[in-house]
N, C-alpha and C positions, 0 to 999 in steps of 0.2 A: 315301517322300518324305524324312522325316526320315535315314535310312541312306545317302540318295542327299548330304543336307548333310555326317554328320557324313564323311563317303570325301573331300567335296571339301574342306572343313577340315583334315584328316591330308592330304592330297597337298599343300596351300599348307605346312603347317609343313615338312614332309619337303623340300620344293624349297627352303626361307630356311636348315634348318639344315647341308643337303649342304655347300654355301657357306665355309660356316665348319669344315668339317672338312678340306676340300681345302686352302683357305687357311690353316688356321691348328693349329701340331700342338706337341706337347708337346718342349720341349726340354731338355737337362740341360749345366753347363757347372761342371768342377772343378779345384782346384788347390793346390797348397802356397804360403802366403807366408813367406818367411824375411826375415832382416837380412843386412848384408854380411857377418857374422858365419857365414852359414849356419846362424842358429839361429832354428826356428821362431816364429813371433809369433804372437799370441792378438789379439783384440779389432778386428782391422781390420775396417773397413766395406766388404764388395766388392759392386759396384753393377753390375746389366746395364741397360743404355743405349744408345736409340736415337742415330742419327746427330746430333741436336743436343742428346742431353746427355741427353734426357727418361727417366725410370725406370721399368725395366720391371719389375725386382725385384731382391731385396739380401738378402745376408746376412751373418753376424758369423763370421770364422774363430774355430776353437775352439784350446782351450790348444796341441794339436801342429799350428799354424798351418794346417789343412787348412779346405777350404771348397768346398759342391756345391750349387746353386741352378738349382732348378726354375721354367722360364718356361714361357710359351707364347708362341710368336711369329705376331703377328696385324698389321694395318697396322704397328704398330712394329716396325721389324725392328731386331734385336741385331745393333749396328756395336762398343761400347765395351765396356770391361771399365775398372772405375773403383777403383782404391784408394785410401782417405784416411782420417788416424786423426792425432790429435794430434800426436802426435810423431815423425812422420814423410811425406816428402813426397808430394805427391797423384801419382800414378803414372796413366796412361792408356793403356792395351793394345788394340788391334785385335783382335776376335774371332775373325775371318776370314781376318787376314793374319798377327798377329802370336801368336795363341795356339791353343792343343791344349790338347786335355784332359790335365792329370795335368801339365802345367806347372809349375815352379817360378818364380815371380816373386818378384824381390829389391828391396825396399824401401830410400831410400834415409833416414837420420834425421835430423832438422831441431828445432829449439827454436822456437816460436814466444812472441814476447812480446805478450800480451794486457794493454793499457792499458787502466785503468778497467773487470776483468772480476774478477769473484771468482768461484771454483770452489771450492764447498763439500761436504764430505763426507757420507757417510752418518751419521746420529749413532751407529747402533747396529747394530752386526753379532755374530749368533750363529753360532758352529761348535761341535758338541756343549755341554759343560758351560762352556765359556768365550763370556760377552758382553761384549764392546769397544764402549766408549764413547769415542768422539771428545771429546777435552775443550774443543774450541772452541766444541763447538755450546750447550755450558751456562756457560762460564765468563763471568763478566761482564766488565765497564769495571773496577772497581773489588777484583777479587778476589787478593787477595796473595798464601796461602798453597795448596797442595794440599787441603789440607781444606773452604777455601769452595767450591771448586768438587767435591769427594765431596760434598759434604752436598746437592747439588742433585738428584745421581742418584735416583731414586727407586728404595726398599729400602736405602738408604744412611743410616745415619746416624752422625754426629762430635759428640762431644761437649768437651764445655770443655776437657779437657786431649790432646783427639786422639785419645781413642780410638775402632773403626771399629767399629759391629756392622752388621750384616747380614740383614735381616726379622727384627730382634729378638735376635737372636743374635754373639757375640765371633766375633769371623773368628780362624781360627786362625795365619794368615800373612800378611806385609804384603811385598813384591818390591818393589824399583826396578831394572827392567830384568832382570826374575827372580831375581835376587840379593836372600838375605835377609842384607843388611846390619847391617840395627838390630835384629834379636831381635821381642820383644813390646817396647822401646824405642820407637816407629815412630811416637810421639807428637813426637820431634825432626823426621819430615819432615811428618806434617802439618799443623805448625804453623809452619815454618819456609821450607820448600821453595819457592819463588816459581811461582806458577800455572799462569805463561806458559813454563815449561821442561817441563809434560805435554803428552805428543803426545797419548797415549792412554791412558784406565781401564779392565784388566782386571778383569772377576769370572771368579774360577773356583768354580765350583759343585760341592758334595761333591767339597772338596779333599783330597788325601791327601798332607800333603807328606812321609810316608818312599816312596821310590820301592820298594824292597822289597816295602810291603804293598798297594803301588799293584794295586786287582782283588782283595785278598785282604780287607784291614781294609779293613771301606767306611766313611767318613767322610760328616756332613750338614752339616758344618762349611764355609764360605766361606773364599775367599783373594783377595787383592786386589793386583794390582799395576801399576803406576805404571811406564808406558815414556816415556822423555825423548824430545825431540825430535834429530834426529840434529845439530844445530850446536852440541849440549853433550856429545857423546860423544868419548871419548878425549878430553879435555880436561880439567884443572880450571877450572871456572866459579866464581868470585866472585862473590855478591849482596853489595854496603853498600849500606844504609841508616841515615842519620844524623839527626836532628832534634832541635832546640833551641826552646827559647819561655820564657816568663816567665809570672807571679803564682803561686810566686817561681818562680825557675829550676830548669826542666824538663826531662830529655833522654831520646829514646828512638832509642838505637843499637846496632845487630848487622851482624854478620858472617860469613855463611854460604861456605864454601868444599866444592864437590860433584864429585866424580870418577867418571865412571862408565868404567871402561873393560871390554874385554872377559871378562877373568878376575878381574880384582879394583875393587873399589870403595872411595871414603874420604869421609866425611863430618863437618867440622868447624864446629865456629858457637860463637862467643862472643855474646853480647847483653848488654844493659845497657838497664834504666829505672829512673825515678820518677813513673810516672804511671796507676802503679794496673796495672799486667800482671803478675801473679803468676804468673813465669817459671819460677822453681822447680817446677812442678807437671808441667814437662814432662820434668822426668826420672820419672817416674812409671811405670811399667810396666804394659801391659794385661793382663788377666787369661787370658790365654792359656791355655787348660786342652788337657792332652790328652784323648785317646777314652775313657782309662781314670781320667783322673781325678787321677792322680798328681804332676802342678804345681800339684795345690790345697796350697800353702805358706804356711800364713798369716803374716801380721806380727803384731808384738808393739805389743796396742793399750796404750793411754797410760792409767794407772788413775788418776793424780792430775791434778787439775786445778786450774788457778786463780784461773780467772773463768769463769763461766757465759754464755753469750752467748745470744740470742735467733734466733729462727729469721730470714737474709739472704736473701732469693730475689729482693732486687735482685744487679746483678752484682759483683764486687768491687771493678772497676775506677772506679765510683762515688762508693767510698767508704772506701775505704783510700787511705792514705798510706808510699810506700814506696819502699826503696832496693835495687835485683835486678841480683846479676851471675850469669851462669852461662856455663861452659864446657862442650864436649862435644867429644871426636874420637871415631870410628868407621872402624875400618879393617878390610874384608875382601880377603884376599889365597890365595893359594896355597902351601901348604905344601908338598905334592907334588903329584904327578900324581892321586893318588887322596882328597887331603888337606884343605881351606880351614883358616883359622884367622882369626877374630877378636877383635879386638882392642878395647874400650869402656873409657872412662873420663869419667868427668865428676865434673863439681865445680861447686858454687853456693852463694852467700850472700844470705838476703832478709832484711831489717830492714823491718816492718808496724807501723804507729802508726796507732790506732782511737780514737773519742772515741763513748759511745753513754751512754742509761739508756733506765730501764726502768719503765713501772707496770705493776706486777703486782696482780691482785686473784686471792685465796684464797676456792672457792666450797666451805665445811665445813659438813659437817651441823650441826655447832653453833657456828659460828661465821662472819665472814668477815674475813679479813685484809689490808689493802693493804698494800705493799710497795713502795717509792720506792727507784729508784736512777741513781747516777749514775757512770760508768766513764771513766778512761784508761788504757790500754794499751799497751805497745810487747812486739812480740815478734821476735826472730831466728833464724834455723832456719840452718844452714849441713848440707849434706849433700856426700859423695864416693863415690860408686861407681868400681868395677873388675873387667870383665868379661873374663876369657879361653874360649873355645872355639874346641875343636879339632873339627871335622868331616868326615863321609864319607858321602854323600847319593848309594847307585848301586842298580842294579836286585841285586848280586848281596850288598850289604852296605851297613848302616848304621852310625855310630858318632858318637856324641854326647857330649864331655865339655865340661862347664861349670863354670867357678870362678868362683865370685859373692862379694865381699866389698863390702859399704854401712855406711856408717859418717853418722849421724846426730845430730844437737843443737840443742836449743830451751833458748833464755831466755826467760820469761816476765815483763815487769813490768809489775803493777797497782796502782792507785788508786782505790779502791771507795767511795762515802757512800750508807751504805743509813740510810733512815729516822735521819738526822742524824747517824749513827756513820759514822766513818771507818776505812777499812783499808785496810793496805798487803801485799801478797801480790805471792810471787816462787817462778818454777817453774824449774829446773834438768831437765834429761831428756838423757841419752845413752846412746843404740841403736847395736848392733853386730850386723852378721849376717855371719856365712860360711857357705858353702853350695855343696856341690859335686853334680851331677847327670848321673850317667854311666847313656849307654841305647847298648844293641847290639841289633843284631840283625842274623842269618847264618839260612842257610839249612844243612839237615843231614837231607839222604836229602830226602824228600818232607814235613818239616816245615821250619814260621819258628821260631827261639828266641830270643825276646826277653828280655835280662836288663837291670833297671834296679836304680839303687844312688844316692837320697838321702841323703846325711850332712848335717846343719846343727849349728852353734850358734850360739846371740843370747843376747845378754847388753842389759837393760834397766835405765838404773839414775835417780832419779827423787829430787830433794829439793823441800820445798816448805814457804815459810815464812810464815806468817799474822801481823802485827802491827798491832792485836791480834786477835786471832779473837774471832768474834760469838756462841762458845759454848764453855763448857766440857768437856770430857772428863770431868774426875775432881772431883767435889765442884762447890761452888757459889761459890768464891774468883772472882775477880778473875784472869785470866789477860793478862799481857802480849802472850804469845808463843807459836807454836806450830811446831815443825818437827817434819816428818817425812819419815822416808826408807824410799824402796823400793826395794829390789833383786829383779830376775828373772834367773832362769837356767834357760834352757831347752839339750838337747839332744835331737834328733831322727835315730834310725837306720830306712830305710826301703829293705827287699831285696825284689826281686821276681823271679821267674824265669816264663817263660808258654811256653806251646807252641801253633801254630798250625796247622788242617790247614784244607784247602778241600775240601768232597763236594758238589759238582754245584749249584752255588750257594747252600751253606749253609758258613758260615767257623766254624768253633767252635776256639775256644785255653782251655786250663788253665792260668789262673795260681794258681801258688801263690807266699806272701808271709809276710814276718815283719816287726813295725814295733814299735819299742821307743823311748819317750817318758822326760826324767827333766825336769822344774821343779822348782825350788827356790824359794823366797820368803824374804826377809827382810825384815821391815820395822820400825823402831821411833818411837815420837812422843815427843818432848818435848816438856813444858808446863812453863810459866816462869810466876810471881807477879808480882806488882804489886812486890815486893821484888828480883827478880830472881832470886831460886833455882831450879832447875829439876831436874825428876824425870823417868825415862823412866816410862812407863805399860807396866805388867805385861802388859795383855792386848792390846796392839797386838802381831801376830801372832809374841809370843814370841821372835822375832828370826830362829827359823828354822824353816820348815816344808818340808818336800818330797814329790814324787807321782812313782810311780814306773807306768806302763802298757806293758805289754806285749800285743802281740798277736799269733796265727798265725792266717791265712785263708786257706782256699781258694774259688778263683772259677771259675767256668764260663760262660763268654764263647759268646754267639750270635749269629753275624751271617746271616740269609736276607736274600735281594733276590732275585725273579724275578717276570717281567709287572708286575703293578700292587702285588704287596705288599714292605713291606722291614720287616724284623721285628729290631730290637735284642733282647736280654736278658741281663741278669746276674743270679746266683745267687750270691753270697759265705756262707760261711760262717765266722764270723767267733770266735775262743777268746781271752777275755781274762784277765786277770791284773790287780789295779792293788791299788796298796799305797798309802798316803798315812800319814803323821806329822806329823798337827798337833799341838804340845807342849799347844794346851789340850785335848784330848781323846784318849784313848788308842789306838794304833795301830790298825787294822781292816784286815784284809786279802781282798779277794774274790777266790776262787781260781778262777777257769778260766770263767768264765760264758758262755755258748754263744747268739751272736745272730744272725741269719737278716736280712741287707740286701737283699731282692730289687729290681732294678729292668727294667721291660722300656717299649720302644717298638715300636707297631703302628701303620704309616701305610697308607695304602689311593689309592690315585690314582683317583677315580673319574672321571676326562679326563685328558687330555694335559698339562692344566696346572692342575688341581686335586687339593688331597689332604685326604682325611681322618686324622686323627693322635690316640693317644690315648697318655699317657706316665704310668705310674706308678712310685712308687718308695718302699720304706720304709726308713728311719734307724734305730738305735739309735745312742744317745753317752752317751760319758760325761763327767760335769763336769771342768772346770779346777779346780787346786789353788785357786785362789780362793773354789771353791762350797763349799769343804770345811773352811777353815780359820775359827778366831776374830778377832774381833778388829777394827780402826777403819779405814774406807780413805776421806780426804779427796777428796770429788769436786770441790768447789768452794771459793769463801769463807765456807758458811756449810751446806755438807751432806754428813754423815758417814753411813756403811751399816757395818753390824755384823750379818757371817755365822753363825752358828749351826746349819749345816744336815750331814746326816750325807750321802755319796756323793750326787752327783745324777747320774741316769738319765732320759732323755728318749728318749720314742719319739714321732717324728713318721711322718706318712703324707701325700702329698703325689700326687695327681690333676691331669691336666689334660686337656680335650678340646677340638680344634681344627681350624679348616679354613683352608688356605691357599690364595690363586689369584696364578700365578703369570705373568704374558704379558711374556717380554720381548722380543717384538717389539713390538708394542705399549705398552710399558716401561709396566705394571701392575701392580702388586703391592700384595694384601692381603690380610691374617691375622686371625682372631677367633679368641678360647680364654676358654674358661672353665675355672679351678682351684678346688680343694678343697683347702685343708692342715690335717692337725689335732695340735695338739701337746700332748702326756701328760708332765706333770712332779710328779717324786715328792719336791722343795723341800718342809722342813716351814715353817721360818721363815729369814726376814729382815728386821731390825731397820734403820731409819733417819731420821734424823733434820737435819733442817735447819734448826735454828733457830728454827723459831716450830710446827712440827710435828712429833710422831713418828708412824712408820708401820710397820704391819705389813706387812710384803710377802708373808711368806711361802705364804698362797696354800696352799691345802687338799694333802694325799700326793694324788698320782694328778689331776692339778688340770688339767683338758682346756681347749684356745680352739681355735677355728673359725674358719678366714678362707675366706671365699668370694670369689673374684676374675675380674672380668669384663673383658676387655682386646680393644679395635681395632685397627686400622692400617693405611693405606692409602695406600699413594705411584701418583702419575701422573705421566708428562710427555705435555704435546700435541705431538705435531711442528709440526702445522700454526701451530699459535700461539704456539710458543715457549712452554710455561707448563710448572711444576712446581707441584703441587700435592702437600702431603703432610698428612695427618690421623689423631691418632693419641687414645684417651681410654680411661678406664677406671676401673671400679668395686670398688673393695674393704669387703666386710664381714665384721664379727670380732668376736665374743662370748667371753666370759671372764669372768674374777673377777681385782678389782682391790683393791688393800688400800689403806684411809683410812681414816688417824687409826686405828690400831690396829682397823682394821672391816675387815670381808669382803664385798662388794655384786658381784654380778652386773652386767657392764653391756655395751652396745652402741655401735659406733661405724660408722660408716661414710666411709669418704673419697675423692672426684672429682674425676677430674684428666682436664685438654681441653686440645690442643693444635694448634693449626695454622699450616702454614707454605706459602704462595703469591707463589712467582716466577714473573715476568714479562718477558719482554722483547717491547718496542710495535713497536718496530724499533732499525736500528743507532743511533738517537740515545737512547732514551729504555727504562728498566726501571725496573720495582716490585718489593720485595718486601715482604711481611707476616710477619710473628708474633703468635701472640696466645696465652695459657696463660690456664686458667681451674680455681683450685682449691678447693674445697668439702670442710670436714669438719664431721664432728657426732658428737658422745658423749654418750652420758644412759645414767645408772646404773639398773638395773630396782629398783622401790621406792622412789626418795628421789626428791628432787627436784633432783639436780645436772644440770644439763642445759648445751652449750658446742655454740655455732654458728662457724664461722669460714669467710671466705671473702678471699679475694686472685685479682684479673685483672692481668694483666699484657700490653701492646697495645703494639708496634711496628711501623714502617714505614718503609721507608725510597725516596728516587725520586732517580734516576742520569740525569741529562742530559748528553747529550756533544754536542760541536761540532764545522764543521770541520776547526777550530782546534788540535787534539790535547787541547781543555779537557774535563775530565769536571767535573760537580757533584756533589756527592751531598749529601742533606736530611735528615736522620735525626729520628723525632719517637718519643717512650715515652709512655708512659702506667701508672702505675698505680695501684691504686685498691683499695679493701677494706671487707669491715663485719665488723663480730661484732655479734651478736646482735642484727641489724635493725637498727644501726647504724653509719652510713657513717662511713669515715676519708675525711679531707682526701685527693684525690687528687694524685698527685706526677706533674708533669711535665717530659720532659728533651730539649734538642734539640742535635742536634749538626751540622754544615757541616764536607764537606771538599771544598777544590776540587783539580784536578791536573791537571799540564800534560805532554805529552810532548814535549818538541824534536824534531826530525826528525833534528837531528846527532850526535845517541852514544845513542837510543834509551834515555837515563835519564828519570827521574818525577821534577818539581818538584811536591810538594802543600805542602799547608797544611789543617791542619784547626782546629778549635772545638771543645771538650767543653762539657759544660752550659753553653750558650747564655742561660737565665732562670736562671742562676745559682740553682737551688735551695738550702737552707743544710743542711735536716734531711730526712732521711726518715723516715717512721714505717710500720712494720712490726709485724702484726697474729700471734701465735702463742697457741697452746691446747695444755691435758694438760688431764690429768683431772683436777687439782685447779679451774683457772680458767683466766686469758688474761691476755694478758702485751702490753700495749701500747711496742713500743721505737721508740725516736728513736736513729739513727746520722748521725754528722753529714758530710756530704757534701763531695764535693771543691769545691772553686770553678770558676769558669768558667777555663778553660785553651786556651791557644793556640800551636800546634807549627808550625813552618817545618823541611819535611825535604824531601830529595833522596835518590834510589835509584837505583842504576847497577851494572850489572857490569864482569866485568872478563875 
């Protein structure tokens, strides 16, 4: 019975589905679409379609305009063949009458104007190691320069003078329109550049920019470039903007002029203010290191000084007073065919007037001492750089020559009442450097030969006059006056030759190198009496002392990358020579001392987008002529340091282990690392003395500190919400021996720093963003009782409303606030309003802004050492109000 249902069950299905096979059968229908051009098209919609229209099925022709779509044809029968795509007309084909298979159909092209429609791009596209960022989808209402809107990317971050790093790291190349224009310079465009002229932000990921070593020397280093929008290309584009206001009169005016054309580029900007934009800092240059190391070029720091200032981590446009012009061209062009050459020069002059004091309390084992002071200052710095290089950037040859001449000078003048004493102090300093940096590299049989050739000299020179100074030198007189002058000379020869081969994804190169170093020092003080008589002082360093360093290395360079691991190493062996003649101690010469700098990196990809990383490396170095010589060097108005010590040698050792996750599709990105550094110094003494204390510095032969360092980081954008989210903090602890009051104490510090930063945009009318920094120190000596808490928060926000009107507002609120030692400082608050109008007729910006709003007078600023804490007041700008216009040309 049941065998008898289920027969008659199978004969009902079998008779309903015959039906449908007869009627209804699989069909196929293909073809080429082209332009009137006869060149294929990509992207059309081709639709099969019943006789009124209805869809039977569709698909997307592919890059060589072909297209093959499988139906089945069941009561809908295929009468139409439908093409339609944006930019081109809707075309309608009979299947029956008017088409064959293997057809060419020609498209006719049409513009269509969509009123009241926005078409918005993808924010972010990956193709290998390059991610493109559309810069509309982060850029705000309100964002002027190139750099506000990098600083939104997440893994992006710009700091105050423009420079870019990249998940914690210096990028090592900056491109406008692939062109490296500005060098490590590139602080001029992202500070300057106007926002609304990026199309799009490139990252390129482990960039290698000599195309020679490109696949050979593998790079972890990032590059970044900046494609313009095409209505600013082959054109020069003019940005002015001018603005004037009162209490007193204020102006903030520049003039940027940008050419981007196909083979060459120029970029020119004048600016001018007085309202606190410390412009001068963007001729600055980043620190741009190559793979090997060899642009580590240091500058010649400033030994004299002539007022001490307290720690500012308000910003300085707050609270300085000041007069800033700078100029800049940048011209890259074609030399020849195989040739570029450019061209940099700039020039600036800032004039900075500051009004601040200070209480300081002195926490001594056997004492405490407060210290009252009160400061005016005016300082001027005028600088002029001039860059020529000549380049050759191809697969079968490189060539790089660079002539760098900076020329430097600061006037300093002060007015000091400490503890009811007055003093008058004035700093002189002018810095000279030339510096030329020639790199090749050719290929020769189945090796790379790279040769490089550093030459420098810099010349330092430094007078500094105290009247009267708040302590003697020589005996226990009465001294009027105090001048001293310092002169540096430095010369630096640095030859390098390497050889490079590749074995089955392992790159290993031999460099061999010779580096030969000569400084010089002269310095001498005069002291003047209450009579006026004056004596030079015997033991100010003699008048001439000089160090002479020699070294031959050799290096053995490894680069592996293959599957999941990539393995750095370096092996230098390093023979040194150095000779030093300080006149107060007799010649000492070390002949040949043999040091071992190993450094290696192991990364581990344990996913697709995460990595494990672990990077060691050890130092050996040797002291500056400074560590070595006798004798008096004025830091301030009231603290003198006196060396004593024979050769210093330092050996550090430096650890870190890290995990990064890296999603930028998802635009994710975040790193944790924890470091180990430990530093071995063989200083016997150093003598110093400020006025109300002398101290022993010098810190036991073989004298070890520990810093243990804990560090986050983590950038987001939502698409969905429009939001950037960036969060970054970290922990530093360090043990050592510290010298007080002629004593030796063990002691402990630890320091915490939090930062966060969330943008937002609500919709097209309305965005937020946040900042807020949180920092935390603490020091206590093991055994005594000197113990110092300090804490400083810092909270802004700011909200952008726009109209339909072309008006934008924006609200900007501060906050800051601090305690030391369980005890809160007054908190400081600042607000600022700007409003801005676009006209619809020449697309220029009328704004108008506000600075300090509640007109704050002082700020007060909380800083610590290991003697005590230092309470400062700087006196703040007044409330200020600017009326500008911005327009191209």
């Amino acid at each position: 019975m049941k065998s008898s249902i289920y027969h008659r069950i199978i004969l009902v299905l079998t008779i309903a589905i015959i039906p449908t096979f007869i009627f209804s059968q699989i069909r196929s229908v293909h073809g080429i679409v082209v332009n009137k051009q006869r060149e294929p098209i990509s992207g059309i919609q081709v639709m099969v379609c019943s006789a009124d229209t209805a869809i039977i099925a569709f698909k997307t022709t592919g890059s060589n305009g072909v297209f093959k779509i499988n139906y089945t044809d069941t009561a809908l029968r295929a009468q139409l063949l439908i093409f339609t795509s944006l930019n081109y007309k809707k075309t309608i084909v009979s299947v029956q009458n008017n088409f064959r298979n293997g057809d060419t159909t020609v498209l006719d092209s049409q513009v269509y104007e969509l009123p009241n429609i926005q078409v918005q791009a993808s924010p972010i596209q990956i193709k290998g190691d390059t991610i493109t960022y559309n810069a509309a989808t982060f850029a705000g209402k309100l964002d002027r320069v190139i750099g506000d809107v990098l600083q939104k990317i997440p893994g992006v971050s710009v700091d105050a003078n423009g420079q870019i790093t990249y998940q914690g790291e210096p990028i090592n190349k900056f491109y406008i329109d692939g062109k490296n224009l500005l060098e490590n310079g590139y602080g001029l465009a992202t500070k300057n550049v106007p926002a609304d002229m990026i199309d799009k932000i490139e990252i390129y990921e482990k960039h290698q920019p000599i195309k020679i070593l490109d696949g050979i020397q593998t790079s972890r280093k990032a590059a970044v470039n900046i494609t313009t929008k095409n209505k600013y290309k082959n054109k020069l584009t003019t940005q002015v903007n001018a603005a004037v206001g009162g209490k007193p009169l204020i102006w903030d005016a520049s003039v940027l002029g940008l050419a981007i054309h196909k083979n060459q580029q120029a970029l020119h900007l004048y600016k001018s203010n007085n309202i606190g934009k410390a412009a001068l800092k963007e001729l600055q240059t980043a620190p741009v290191y190559g793979e090997d190391g060899l642009e580590k070029q240091e500058n010649l720091p400033r030994y004299l000084s002539a007022l001490y200032t307290a720690n500012q981590s308000m910003l300085q446009q707050r609270f300085v007073f000041n007069e800033t012009h700078v100029a800049s061209t940048n011209i890259l062009r074609p030399l020849t065919s195989k040739y570029d050459i450019r061209l940099q020069a700039s020039a600036g002059i800032e004039s900075l007037q500051q009004q601040q004091g200070a209480n300081t309390l002195l926490l001594l084992p056997t004492d405490t001492i407060r210290i009252v002071e009160d400061a005016q200052f005016k300082t001027q710095t005028r600088k002029v750089t001039a860059t020529a290089t000549i380049t050759a950037n191809t697969h079968q040859e490189y060539f790089n020559n660079k002539l760098n001449i900076i020329f430097d000078s600061d006037r300093e003048f002060a007015g000091l009442r400490t503890n009811n004493s007055n003093n008058n102090q004035s700093l002189n300093t002018h810095r000279l450097q030339i510096s030329n940096h020639l790199t090749t590299v050719k290929k020769w049989r189945n090796t790379l030969v790279e040769v490089q050739s550093i030459n420098s000299l810099k010349r330092n020179d430094e007078v500094l006059m105290l009247a009267p100074p708040l302590f003697a030198l020589k005996g226990n007189s009465f001294t009027s006056e105090l001048l001293q002058q310092f002169n540096q000379t430095v010369f630096t020869s640095h030859q390098t030759i390497s050889f490079r081969k590749q074995f089955k994804g392992v790159q290993i190169a031999q460099v061999l190198g010779i580096k030969y170093e000569y400084r010089q020092v002269t310095s001498q003080i005069r002291q003047a009496d209450s009579t006026g008589q004056s004596e030079i002082l015997p033991d100010s360093f003699q008048n001439n002392s000089h160090w002479r360093h020699g070294s031959v290395y050799s290096t053995t360079q490894m680069n592996y990358r293959t599957g999941r691991w990539w393995i750095n190493a370096n092996v230098p062996v390093i023979a040194n020579t150095i000779n030093y003649n300080p006149q107060i101690q007799s010649s000492v010469v070390r002949s040949m001392p043999i040091v071992f700098n190993p450094a290696a990196t192991v990364t581990y990809a344990v996913a697709p987008l995460q990595e494990l990383f672990i990077t060691s490396s050890k130092e050996t170095t040797f002291g500056n002529l400074l560590d070595v010589v006798g004798g008096y060097i004025v830091r301030n108005n009231r603290f003198i340091s006196s060396n004593q010590s024979p050769l210093r040698k330092t050996n550090s050792i430096n650890t870190t282990v890290g995990y990064s996750y890296k999603n930028q599709l998802s635009m994710l990105f975040g790193k944790v690392s924890v470091s180990y550094f430990t530093l071995q110094t063989n200083v016997l003494t150093q003598n110093s003395f400020d006025g109300f204390i002398n101290k022993q510095l010098g810190i036991l032969t073989n004298n070890n500190q520990q810093t243990l360092a804990l560090s986050a980081d983590v950038g987001k954008y939502f698409e969905k919400t429009k939001t950037t989210i960036k969060a970054a903090g970290g922990v530093n602890f360090n043990a050592g021996i510290q010298g007080i009051e002629s004593a030796l104490f063990k002691y402990r510090s630890n320091t915490q720093s939090y930062n966060v930063i969330a943008q937002q945009k609500w919709n097209k009318y309305l965005q937020t963003e946040y900042t807020g920094t949180l920092t935390l120190q603490n020091f206590q000596t093991v055994g005594t009782t000197l113990h110092f808490t300090n804490q400083l928060f810092n909270s802004k926000i700011s909200v952008t409303a726009s109209t339909a009107y072309r008006l934008n507002f924006q609200l900007v609120g501060e906050v800051q606030s601090g305690s030391l030692a369980g005890q809160r400082i007054t908190p400081l608050f600042f607000n600022d309003v700007v409003v801005k109008w676009q006209p619809k007729t020449n697309g220029g910006d009328i704004w108008c802004s506000i600075f300090n709003v509640f007109n704050q007078t002082n700020l007060f600023d909380v800083s610590a050492n290991p003697l005590g804490t230092s309470i400062t007041y700087i006196q703040l700008r007044p409330r200020q109000i600017l009326l500008g216009y911005s327009f191209k040309l």
